[in-house]
N, C-alpha and C positions, 0 to 999 in steps of 0.2 A: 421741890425736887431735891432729895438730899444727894450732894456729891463727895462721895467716899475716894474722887480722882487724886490718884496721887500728885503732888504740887509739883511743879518744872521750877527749875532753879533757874533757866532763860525766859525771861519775861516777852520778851521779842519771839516767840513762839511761833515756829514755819507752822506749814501743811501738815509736812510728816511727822513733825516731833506729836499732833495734836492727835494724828490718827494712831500714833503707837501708844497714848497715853487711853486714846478711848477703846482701842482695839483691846488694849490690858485688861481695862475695866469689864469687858464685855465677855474677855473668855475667861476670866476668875468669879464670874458671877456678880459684880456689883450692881450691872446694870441688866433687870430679868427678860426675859422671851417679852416681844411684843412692846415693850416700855419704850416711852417718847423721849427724843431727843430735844428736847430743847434747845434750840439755837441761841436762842437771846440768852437764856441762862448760861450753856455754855460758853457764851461768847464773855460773859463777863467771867466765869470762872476763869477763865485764861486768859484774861484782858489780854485779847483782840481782836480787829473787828471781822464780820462774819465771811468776808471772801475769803481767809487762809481755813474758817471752821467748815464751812459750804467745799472745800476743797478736798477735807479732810472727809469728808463725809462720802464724796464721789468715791474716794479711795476706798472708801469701807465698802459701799453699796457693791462696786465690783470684786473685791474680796467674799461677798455672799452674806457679811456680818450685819446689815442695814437693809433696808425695806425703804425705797424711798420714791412713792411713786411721784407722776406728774401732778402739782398743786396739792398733794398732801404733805404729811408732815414727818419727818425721818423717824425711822422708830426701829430697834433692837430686832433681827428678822427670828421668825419663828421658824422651827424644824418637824417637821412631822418624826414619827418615828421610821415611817417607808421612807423619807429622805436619809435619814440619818445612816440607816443598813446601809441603801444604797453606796450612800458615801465610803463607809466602811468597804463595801465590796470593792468599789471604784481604787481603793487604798490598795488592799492585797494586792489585785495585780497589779498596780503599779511597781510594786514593793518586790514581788517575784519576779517581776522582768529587771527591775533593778539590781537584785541578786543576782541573777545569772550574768549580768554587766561586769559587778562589781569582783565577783569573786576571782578570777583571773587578777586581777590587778591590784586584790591584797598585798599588802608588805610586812616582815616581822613586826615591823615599830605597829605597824596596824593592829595585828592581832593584839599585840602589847597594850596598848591603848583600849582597845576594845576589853581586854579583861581588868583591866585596870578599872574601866567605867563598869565593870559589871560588879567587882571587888563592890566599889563605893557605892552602888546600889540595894546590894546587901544589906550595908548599914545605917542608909538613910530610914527615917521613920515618919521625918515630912511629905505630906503629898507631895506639896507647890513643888519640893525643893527633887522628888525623886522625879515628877512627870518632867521636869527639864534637864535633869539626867538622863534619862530616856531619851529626849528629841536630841540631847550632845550624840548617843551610840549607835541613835540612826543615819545622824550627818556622817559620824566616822566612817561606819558603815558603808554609806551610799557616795561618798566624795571621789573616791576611787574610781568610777562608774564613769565619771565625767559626763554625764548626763545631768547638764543643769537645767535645762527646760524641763525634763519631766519631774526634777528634783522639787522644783520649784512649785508645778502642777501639786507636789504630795503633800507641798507645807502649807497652801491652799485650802487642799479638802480637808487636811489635818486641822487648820484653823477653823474651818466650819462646824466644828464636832469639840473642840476641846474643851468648847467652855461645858461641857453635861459632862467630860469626866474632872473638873477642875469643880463642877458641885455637888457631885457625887464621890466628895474624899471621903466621907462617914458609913458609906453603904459597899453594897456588892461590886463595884465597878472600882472600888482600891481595892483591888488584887497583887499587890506588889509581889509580895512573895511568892505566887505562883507567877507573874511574871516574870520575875527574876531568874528563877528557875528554867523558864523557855528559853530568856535568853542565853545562858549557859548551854544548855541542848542546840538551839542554834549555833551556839562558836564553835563546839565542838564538832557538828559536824562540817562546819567553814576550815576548820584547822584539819579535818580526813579527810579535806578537797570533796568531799560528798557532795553534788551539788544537788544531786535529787533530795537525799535525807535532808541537805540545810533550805529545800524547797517547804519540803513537808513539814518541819518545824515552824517556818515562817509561818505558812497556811494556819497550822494550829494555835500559834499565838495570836495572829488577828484574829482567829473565828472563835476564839475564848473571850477575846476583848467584843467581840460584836453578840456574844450570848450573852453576858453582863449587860451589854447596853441595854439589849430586848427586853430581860426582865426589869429594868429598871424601870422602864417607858410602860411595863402592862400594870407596874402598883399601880393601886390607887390614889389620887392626891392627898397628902394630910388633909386629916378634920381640923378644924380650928377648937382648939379646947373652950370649952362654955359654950360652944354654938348650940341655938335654940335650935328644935326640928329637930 
């Protein structure tokens, strides 16, 4: 089982530091759909023993990242693509009713910041480095709102879905530049106090991100080059 986890510089490794190390792993693609978790392996990758990794692993199971039923064996949770929509949909309104929260209780420095992050998305050309650009201008965005429980609900379903656009950096689903662009169409209409038009803009941007997804999911799998048949 090759482990691509990035090393911890704390030897004495908690719960959570093990679950943000495998959570990483998980929505950057190293570890695939379906793929077994090894316990003993991991327990010695991070020499400790299995109660803080068993711990770490309840965390994930309930975050929806893990599949770990009763006397089987923890393993990487699979997404249909009917779930994945879902989720997406479940995102928008969230995200819309958060807007309508949030907008009132912008502040200049807000807007300021929020184009500042749109500025520097522009010029990013990294996936990794622009999709976490992105999750900083929806915090900014969304903090205003003071809605932390449903905030928290969004970084959830977010999590359930990010690792297919963190592997799909090379295809349809890196649309940066069109989404940059949305978001620009959203500030400004956040800055004419629009909140229908900065409704509709929202709409638009997730259901351009949920059309990329769908075609993604209808390819077909790669062929494996030299396969016989």
């Amino acid at each position: 089982m090759a482990l691509p986890l990035r090393e911890l510089v704390d030897r004495r490794t908690t719960s959570d530091q093990i679950a943000d190390a495998l959570r990483e792993a998980i929505l950057t693609g190293e570890f695939e759909d379906g793929q077994e978790l090894n316990q003993v392996t991991l327990a010695k990758h991070f020499d400790v023993s299995r109660v803080p990794l068993r711990e770490a692993l309840r965390q994930l199971q309930a975050e929806g990242l893990v599949t770990a039923k009763a006397h089987q064996r923890a393993a990487v949770s699979t997404l249909s693509v009917e779930r994945v929509l879902e989720i997406v949909d479940l995102r928008s309104l969230l995200e819309v009713h958060l807007l309508g929260r949030t907008m009132p209780e912008l502040q200049p420095e807000d807007i300021a910041q929020l184009r500042k992050l749109c500025g520097e998305m522009d010029k990013i050309s990294d996936h990794q480095a622009w999709l976490a650009k992105n999750r900083e201008f929806h915090q900014v965005l969304y903090n205003p709102a003071r809605a932390s429980f449903t905030f928290t609900l969004l970084e959830q379903l977010s999590a359930r879905i990010g690792r297919y656009l963190h592997r799909w950096r090379d295809t349809g689903v890196e649309r940066n530049k069109e989404a940059n662009a949305e978001h620009w169409a959203l500030l400004d209409a956040i800055e004419a106090g629009d909140l229908r038009r900065a409704r509709r803009e929202l709409q638009t941007h997730i259901s351009h991100t949920r059309d990329r997804i769908a075609k993604e999911f209808a390819k077909p799998p790669p062929t494996d080059v030299g396969a016989s048949g």
